[in-house]
C-alpha positions in Angstrom: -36.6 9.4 3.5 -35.4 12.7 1.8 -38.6 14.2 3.3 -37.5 13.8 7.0 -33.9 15.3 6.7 -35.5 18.1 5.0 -37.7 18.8 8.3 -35.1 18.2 10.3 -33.1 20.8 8.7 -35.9 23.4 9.3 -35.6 22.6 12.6 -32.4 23.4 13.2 -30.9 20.3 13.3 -27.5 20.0 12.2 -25.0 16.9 12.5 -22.9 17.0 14.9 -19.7 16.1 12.4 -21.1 19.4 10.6 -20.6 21.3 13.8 -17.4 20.4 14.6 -15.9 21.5 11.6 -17.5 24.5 11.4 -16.4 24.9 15.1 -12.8 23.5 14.7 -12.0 25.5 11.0 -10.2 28.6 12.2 -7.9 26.2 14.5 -7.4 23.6 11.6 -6.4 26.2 9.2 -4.1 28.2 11.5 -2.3 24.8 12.4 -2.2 23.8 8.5 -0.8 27.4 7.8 1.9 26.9 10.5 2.6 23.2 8.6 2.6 24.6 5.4 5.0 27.6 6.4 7.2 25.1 8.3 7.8 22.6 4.9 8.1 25.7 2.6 11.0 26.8 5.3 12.4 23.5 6.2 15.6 23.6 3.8 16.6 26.8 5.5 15.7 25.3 8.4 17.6 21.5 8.0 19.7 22.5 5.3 20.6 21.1 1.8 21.3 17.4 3.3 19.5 17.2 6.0 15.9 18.1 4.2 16.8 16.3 1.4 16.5 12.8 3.7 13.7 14.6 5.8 10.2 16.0 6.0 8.1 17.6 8.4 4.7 16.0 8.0 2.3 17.1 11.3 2.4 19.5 13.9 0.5 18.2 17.0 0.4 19.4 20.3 3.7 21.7 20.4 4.9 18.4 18.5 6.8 18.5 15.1 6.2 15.4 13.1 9.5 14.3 10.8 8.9 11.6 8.4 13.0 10.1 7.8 14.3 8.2 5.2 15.8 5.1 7.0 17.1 4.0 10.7 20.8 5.6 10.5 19.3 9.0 8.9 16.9 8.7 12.3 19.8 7.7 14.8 21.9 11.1 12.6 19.0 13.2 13.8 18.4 12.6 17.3 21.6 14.7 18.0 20.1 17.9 16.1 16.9 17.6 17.4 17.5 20.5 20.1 19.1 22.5 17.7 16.5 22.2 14.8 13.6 22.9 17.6 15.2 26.1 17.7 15.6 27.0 14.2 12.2 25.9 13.5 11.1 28.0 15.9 13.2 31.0 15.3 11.5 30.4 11.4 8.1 30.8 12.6 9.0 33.7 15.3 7.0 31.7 17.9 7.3 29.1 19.9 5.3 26.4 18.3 7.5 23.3 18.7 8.8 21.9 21.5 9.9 18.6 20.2 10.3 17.0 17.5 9.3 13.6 16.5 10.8 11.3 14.0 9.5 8.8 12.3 10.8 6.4 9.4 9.0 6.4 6.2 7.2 3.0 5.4 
């Protein structure tokens, strides 16, 4: 009943989903801020062609996450994936990738 959460919330009970978020915010936003950067950067990054059939999606555990538009596009960037680990870190002045991922879009 409403009565009970109230109580509980006197007593300093808090759910533990509330926690983590609270607990996990500055991390989430940092990481989304680094994402966000990377996408606004990504034609300088790719280039013209390259961006226009490709788009960073996640960043996950020094992992970039590259959603492509089909197989061949894929196969295409496997050789600059070196090369655009690099440049995406040379962007961001850090290292924050280490690979990158691709993946085709459904």
């Amino acid at each position: 009943t409403m009565g009970d959460s109230k109580n509980r919330r006197q007593h300093g009970f808090e759910s533990l989903g509330n926690i983590l978020q609270e607990t996990l915010k500055p991390y989430r936003s940092e990481f989304s801020d680094r994402l966000e950067q990377v996408i606004a950067k990504w034609p300088q990054i790719a280039g013209d062609t390259m961006s226009a059939h490709c788009s960073p999606f996640a960043v996950k555990e020094k992992k970039l996450f590259v959603k492509v538009d089909n197989a061949s596009w894929m196969h295409h960037l496997q050789f600059f994936k070196n090369d655009l680990v690099a440049k995406v870190n040379a962007a961001m002045q850090t290292e924050l990738v280490t690979d990158i991922h691709f993946k085709v879009k459904e």
